[in-house]
N, C-alpha and C positions, 0 to 999 in steps of 0.2 A: 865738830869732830864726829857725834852721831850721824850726820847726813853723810859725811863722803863714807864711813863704815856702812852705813845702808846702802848706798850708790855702787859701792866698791862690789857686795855681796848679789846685788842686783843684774849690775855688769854681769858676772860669772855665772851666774844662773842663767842667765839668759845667753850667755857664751857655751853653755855645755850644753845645753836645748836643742840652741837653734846652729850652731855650728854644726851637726850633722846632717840636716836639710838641706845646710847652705852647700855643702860640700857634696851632697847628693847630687844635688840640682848642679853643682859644677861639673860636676862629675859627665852629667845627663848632656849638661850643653856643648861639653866637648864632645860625647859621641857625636853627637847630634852634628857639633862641624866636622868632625870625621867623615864620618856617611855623605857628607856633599862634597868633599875632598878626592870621595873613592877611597879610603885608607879605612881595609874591615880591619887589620890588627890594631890599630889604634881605636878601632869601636868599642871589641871584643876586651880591651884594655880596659875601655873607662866603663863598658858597662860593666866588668869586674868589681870594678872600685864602688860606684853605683849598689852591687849587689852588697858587698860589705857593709855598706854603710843604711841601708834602706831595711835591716834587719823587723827594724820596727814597724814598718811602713808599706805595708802590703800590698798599697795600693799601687804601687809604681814596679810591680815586676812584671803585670801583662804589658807594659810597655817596652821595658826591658826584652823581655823574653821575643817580643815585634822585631824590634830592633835588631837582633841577633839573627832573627827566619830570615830579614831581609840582606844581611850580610851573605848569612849562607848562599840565600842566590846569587850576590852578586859574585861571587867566589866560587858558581855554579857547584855547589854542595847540595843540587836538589832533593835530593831525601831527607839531609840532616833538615835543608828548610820546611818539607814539610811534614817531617816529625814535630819540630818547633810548631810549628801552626795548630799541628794536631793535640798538643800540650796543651797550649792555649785555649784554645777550643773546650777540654776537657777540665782543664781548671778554672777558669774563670769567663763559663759560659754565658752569662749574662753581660760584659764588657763591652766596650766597644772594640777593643782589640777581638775577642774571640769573634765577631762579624767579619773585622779585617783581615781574621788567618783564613777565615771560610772563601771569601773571593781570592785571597792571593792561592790556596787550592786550586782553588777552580781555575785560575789564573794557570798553575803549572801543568794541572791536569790538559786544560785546550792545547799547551805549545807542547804536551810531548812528552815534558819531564817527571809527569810523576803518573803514576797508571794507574787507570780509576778502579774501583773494587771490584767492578764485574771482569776487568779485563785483565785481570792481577787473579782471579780465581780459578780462570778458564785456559790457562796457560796450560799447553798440553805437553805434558814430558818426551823427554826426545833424548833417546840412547843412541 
């Protein structure tokens, strides 16, 4: 009787642990098939649910936060994308993501979509 009461209590502890990982990481693998679908509101969806539940877990919002630059562009929201990138970058700049928002920058800046600082400063007013 003592063992399935320790087994029983063991289960549960380890259900209310890891059940929010588990449901992260679901969470995560469904953006994750989203974005190869093309469907950013269902990205945008689960990395919601992602962010809820990741509270703890800090290590999984520079990817999150990826995830989301890259929807932006594909829904050509280039600013919101590289606002997003520039987040990144500034929060967690030793990552591997804040590398990956640095080239996808770069990336928008060569095709157009986002203006690099000297050509964003020099814009001359026109009445």
């Amino acid at each position: 009787m003592r063992f399935v009461l320790v087994a029983a209590l063991a289960i549960s502890a380890f259900s209310v642990t890891g059940c929010t990982r588990w449901a992260m990481n679901h969470h995560l693998n469904n953006a994750y098939s989203a974005y190869d679908r093309g469907n950013c509101e269902q990205v945008m969806l689960e990395l919601s649910k992602v962010e809820r539940d990741s509270r703890a877990r800090p290590y999984v919002w520079p990817e999150v936060s990826m995830m989301r630059g890259q929807c932006l562009e594909r829904q050509m929201m280039f600013i919101d994308a590289a606002q997003t990138y520039q987040f990144i970058i500034a929060s967690y700049p030793q990552s591997e993501y804040a590398y990956r928002a640095r080239a996808r920058l770069e990336t928008l800046q060569s095709l157009g979509h986002y203006p690099t600082r000297s050509a964003a400063t020099v814009r001359p007013t026109q009445f």
